[in-house]
Structures are given as C-alpha cells and as structure tokens.
C-alpha positions in Angstrom: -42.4 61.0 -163.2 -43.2 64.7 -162.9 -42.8 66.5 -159.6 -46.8 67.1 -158.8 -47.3 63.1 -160.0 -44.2 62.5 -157.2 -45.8 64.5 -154.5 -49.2 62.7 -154.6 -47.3 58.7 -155.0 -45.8 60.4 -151.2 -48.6 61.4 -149.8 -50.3 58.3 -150.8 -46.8 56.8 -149.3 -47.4 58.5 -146.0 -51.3 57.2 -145.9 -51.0 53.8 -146.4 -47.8 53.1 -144.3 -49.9 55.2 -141.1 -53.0 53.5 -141.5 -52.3 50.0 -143.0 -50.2 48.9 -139.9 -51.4 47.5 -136.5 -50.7 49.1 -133.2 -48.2 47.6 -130.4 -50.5 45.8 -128.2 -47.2 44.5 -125.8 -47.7 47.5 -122.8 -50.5 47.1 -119.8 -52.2 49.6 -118.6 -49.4 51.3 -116.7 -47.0 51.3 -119.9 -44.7 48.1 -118.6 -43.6 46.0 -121.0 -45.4 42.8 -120.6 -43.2 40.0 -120.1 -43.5 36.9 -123.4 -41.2 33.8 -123.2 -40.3 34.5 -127.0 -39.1 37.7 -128.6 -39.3 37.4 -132.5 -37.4 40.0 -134.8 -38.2 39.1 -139.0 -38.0 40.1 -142.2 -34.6 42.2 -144.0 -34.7 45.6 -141.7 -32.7 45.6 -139.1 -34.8 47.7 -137.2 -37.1 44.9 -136.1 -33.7 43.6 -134.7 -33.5 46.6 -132.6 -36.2 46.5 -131.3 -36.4 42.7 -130.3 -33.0 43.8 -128.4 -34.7 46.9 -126.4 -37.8 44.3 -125.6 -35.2 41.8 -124.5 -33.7 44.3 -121.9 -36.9 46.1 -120.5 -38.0 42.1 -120.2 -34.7 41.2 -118.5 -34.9 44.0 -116.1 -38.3 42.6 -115.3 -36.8 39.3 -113.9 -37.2 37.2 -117.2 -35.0 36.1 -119.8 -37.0 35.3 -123.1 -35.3 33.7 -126.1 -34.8 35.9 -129.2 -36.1 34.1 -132.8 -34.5 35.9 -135.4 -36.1 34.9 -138.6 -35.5 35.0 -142.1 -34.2 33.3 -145.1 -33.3 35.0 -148.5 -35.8 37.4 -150.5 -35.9 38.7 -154.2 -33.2 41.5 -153.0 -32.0 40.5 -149.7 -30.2 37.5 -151.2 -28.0 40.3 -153.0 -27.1 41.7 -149.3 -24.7 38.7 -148.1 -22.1 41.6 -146.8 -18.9 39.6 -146.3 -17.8 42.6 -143.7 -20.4 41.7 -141.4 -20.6 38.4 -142.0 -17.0 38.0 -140.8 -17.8 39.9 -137.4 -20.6 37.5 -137.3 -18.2 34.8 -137.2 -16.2 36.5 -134.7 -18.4 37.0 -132.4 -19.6 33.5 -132.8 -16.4 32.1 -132.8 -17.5 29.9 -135.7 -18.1 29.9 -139.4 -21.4 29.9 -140.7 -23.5 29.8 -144.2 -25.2 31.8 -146.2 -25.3 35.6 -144.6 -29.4 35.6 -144.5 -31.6 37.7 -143.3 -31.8 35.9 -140.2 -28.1 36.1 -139.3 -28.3 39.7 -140.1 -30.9 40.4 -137.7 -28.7 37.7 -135.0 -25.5 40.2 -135.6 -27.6 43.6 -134.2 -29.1 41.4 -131.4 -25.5 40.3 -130.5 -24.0 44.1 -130.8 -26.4 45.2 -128.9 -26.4 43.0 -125.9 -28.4 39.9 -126.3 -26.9 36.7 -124.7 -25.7 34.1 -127.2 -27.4 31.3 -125.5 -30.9 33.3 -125.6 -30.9 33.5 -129.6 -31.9 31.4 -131.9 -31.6 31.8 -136.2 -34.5 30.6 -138.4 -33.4 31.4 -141.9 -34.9 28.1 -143.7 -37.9 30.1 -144.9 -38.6 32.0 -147.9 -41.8 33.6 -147.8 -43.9 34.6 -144.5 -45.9 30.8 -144.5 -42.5 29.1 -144.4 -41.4 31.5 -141.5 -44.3 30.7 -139.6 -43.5 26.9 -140.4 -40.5 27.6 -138.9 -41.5 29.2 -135.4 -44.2 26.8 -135.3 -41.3 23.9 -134.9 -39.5 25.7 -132.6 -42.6 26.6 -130.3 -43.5 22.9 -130.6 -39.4 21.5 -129.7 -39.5 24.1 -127.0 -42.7 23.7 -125.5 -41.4 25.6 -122.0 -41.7 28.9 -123.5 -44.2 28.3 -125.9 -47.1 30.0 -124.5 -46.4 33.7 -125.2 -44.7 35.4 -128.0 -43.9 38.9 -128.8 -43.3 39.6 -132.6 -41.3 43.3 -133.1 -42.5 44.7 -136.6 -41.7 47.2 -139.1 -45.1 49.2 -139.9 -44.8 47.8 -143.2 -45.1 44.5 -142.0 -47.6 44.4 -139.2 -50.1 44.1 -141.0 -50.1 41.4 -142.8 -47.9 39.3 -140.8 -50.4 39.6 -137.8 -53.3 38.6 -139.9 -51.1 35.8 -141.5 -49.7 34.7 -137.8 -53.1 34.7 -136.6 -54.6 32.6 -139.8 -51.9 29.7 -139.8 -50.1 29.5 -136.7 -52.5 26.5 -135.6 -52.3 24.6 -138.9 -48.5 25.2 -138.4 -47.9 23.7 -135.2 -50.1 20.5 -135.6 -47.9 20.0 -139.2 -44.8 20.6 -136.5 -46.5 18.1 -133.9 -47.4 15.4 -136.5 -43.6 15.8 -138.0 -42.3 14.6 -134.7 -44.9 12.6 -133.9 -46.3 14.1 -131.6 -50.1 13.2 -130.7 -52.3 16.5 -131.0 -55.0 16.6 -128.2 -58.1 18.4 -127.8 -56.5 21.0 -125.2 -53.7 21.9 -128.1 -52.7 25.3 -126.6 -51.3 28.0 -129.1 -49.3 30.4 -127.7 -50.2 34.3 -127.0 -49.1 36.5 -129.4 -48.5 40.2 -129.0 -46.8 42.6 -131.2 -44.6 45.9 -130.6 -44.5 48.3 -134.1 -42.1 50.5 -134.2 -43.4 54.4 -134.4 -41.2 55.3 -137.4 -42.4 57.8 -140.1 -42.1 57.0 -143.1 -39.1 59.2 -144.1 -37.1 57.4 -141.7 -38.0 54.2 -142.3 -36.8 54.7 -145.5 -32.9 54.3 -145.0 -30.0 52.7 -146.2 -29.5 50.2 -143.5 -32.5 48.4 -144.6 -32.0 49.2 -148.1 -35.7 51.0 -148.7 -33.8 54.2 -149.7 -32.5 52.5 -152.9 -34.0 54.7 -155.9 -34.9 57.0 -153.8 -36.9 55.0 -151.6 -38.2 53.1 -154.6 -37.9 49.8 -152.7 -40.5 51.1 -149.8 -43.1 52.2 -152.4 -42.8 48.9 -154.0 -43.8 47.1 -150.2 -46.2 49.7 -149.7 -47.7 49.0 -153.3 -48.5 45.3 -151.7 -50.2 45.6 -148.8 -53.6 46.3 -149.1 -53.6 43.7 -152.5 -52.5 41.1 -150.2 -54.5 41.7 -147.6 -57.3 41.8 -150.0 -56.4 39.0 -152.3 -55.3 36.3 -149.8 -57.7 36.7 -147.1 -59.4 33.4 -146.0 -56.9 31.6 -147.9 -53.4 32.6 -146.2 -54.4 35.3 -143.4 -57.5 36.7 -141.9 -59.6 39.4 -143.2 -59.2 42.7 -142.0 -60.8 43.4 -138.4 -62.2 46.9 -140.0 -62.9 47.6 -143.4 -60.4 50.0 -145.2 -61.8 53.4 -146.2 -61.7 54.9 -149.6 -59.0 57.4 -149.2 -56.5 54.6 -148.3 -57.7 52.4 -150.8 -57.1 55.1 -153.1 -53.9 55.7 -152.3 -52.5 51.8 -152.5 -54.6 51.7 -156.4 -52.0 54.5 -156.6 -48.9 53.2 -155.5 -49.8 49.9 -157.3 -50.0 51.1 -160.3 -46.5 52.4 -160.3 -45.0 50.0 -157.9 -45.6 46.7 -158.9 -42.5 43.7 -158.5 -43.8 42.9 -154.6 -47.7 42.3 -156.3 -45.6 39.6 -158.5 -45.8 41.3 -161.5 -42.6 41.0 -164.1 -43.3 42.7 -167.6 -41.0 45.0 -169.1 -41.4 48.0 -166.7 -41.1 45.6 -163.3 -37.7 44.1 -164.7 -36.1 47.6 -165.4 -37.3 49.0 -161.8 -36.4 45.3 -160.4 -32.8 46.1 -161.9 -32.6 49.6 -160.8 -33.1 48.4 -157.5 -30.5 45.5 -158.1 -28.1 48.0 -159.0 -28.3 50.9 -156.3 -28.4 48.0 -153.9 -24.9 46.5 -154.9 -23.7 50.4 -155.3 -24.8 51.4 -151.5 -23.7 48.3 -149.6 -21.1 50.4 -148.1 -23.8 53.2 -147.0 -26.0 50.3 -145.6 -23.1 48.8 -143.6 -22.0 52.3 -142.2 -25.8 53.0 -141.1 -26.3 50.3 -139.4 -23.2 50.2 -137.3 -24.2 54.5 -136.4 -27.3 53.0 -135.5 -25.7 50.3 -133.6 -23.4 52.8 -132.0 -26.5 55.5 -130.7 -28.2 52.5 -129.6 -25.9 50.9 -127.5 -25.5 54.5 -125.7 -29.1 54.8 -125.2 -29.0 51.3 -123.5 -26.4 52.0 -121.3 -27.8 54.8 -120.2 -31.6 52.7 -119.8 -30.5 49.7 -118.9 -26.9 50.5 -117.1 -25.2 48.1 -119.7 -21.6 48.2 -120.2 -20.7 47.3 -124.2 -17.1 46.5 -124.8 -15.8 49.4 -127.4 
C-alpha cells in the first residue's frame, strides 16, 4: 500500500474508532462511580479486564462488593493465544487446573493480579460470538437473581458500540430463554437489569498494542475490527441489535467504506486476499506471543502501583 494510501486508511482509523463508540454513562453528576451489583469485562483485550478491576475498587471503597463476569470463549485468532506461561500462573493462583486458556480466563488472570477477590469472579467462556455471550450472562443474572438488577459492562471503544446496541436488543429474549431453561415461570413484572457502561478513553495508537494482539501487522488486526463496525451496525440492526440512536454522518461513513474495502476477514469475507492477511495475522500472532505476555505483565505491574497508591492496596511482589 503506498504511504499517502496508508496515511488516509489511519486517518479514517482515527475517525471511526472516535466516533463509532459510546460514551461511559457509569459516573453521576459529581463524577462518583455509581455503584452496579455486576461488573462485566469481555472480549480478547485485556484492557476491559483492567478496567473491570479499577471499577471493582472505586465500587469497593464505596461500601459494595459487586461480582466480576469475565466473559469470553475462543475467536478466529484468540484461540491461537492459549499462552501456557500464563495459563500455568492461572493455575497457581487458583490452586487448580483448568481447560482451555480462553478469553475469559485471560481476562480472570488480570482481574486476580490486580486485586479482585477470588470469590467475587466468575468465568463465562462457553460463548463464541457476542449473542452466545449474552446467553451466557443472561443465565447467570437469572441463577443469581440477588445482584441482578444493575450491571456495569467495561468496553474497549471498539466494542461499545455494538455490544451496547446488541445488549440492549437481546438481553430480554435472553433471560426468558435462561428462565424457561430452569423452569422458571416468566411474569408480567420480569425485571431486566440496568445496564451501564464505562469505555475506556484510549486513542487509537494505544489501543493498538501487543498485549491485545491489535499491533500484529502493524496494527493490521485493529483496522480489520474497525473495518466491521459500521457494516454490522448497519446490516444487523432490527435483527441482532438496535439501530443506531443518531444517524452516522458522511465523513465517518466514508471512512469505514474505506477501511472495509481493505480490511475485510471481521465482515466474514474469505477470498484469496482475506486468507493471506488472515495468515499474516496468524503468523505475527504466534511470532509476538512473547511481546504480548511481557506487555501485559508491565501493564499489570504500572497498574498495581497506581492502585496502591488510589486505593491503599498492598500486592504481594
């Protein structure tokens, strides 16, 4: 691709991941966290796992405990992240063997390094697609009903989009399916629970990084998300998620038709071209694992100073 081609796919980068995102909706007027019964970190970027962990602490602080859902099964390329390093520290600090090293358990091992109390979290990693994961908390909100009437989800930008119209869309189908499958009688006052959403403020260029593997190609993987929003949005609205609140104007939807026509494996298309990028991406994924590991465990490291410093917790070195 030629350089002036790459500047204006980055630009177009920049756009979409500013202005196709949702804003964090989870302060009241006097910038307190409010408090939610459920925290919910999702999707491969440890990030959201962060965050969930910083939401956990402000909430503690403020007399609660919520429960922490980390969600996730296995995706097209995060099934080729099953790091046996971490895996084995997640044993350790479970004290117990577990399965396959999903997404979920990934996002359960920054939650535990960063102070999160066993007994609070809870790992979801049955689901494959963002319906399924909805499924999912939909079972646990209806098995736990004492904390099931508020729920804050913590979101890439990337992802807040769409999950938030999806969440909204199917979260009521979800939990009757979860009511009827333990029989469970579905009255007229069926409450669903309050949902509320913190999204990270990250800018593109660093949410483009090894520990969540978007840097891959140079940040190849990113502009391959990016390329799907806006086509999702548009293509599955009133069937798996609502329609947008406010329509999109024309420089953004200019600038996913650009990305999409470059970056196509997450709009589910597999010719000749998507298979060579999807096996570039394959390829600098298995050759940076140790980079990924290494980030996320600096990351781990700054974070856990800047919560002892917030919250006046003491992390075992």
């Amino acid at each position: 691709m030629k350089k002036s081609k790459k500047v204006q796919v980055w630009w177009a980068a920049e756009l979409v991941h500013e202005k196709l995102r949702i804003q964090s909706n989870c302060f009241d007027y006097s910038g307190q966290v409010i408090k939610s019964r459920v925290i919910v970190c999702i999707d491969d970027d440890p990030w959201s796992a962060v965050w969930a962990s910083w939401l956990f602490h402000k909430m503690l602080g403020q007399g609660s405990a919520p429960v922490v859902l980390c969600v996730g099964g296995q995706g097209l390329l995060s099934r080729h992240t099953d790091n046996k390093e971490l895996k084995a520290e997640l044993e350790k600090m479970l004290g117990q063997k577990i399965g396959i090293f999903t997404e979920a358990r990934r996002l359960q091992y920054v939650c535990l390094s960063l102070g999160v109390f066993p007994r609070n979290l809870y790992v979801l990693d049955k689901g494959t697609n963002t319906g399924a994961n909805i499924g999912e908390i939909a079972e646990f909100l209806v098995e736990h009903p004492e904390v099931s009437e508020s729920i804050t989800f913590a979101l890439t930008p990337r992802l807040s989009l769409r999950f938030e119209r999806s969440f909204k869309f199917q979260i009521q189908e979800a939990m009757r399916k979860a009511c009827a499958k333990i029989g469970q009688t579905v009255t007229n006052d069926f409450r669903l629970p309050e949902d509320r959403y913190f999204v990270g403020g990250q800018a593109l260029s660093n949410a483009c990084s090894w520990v969540n593997g978007k840097k891959c190609c140079n940040g190849e993987m990113m502009l391959h998300e990016l390329a799907s929003i806006l086509d999702r949005c548009d293509r599955y609205a009133g069937k798996f998620q609502l329609p947008l609140e406010q329509p999109v104007d024309e420089e953004t939807r200019k600038a996913a038709a650009l990305l999409a026509s470059c970056y196509r494996i997450k709009l589910g298309k597999m010719g000749i071209r998507e298979i060579m990028q999807y096996l570039r991406l394959f390829v600098s994924l298995k050759k940076h694992q140790r980079e990924m590991v290494e980030e996320l465990k600096q990351i781990i490291r700054m974070k856990r100073r800047e919560f002892e410093k917030e919250f006046g917790i003491c992390f075992i070195r």
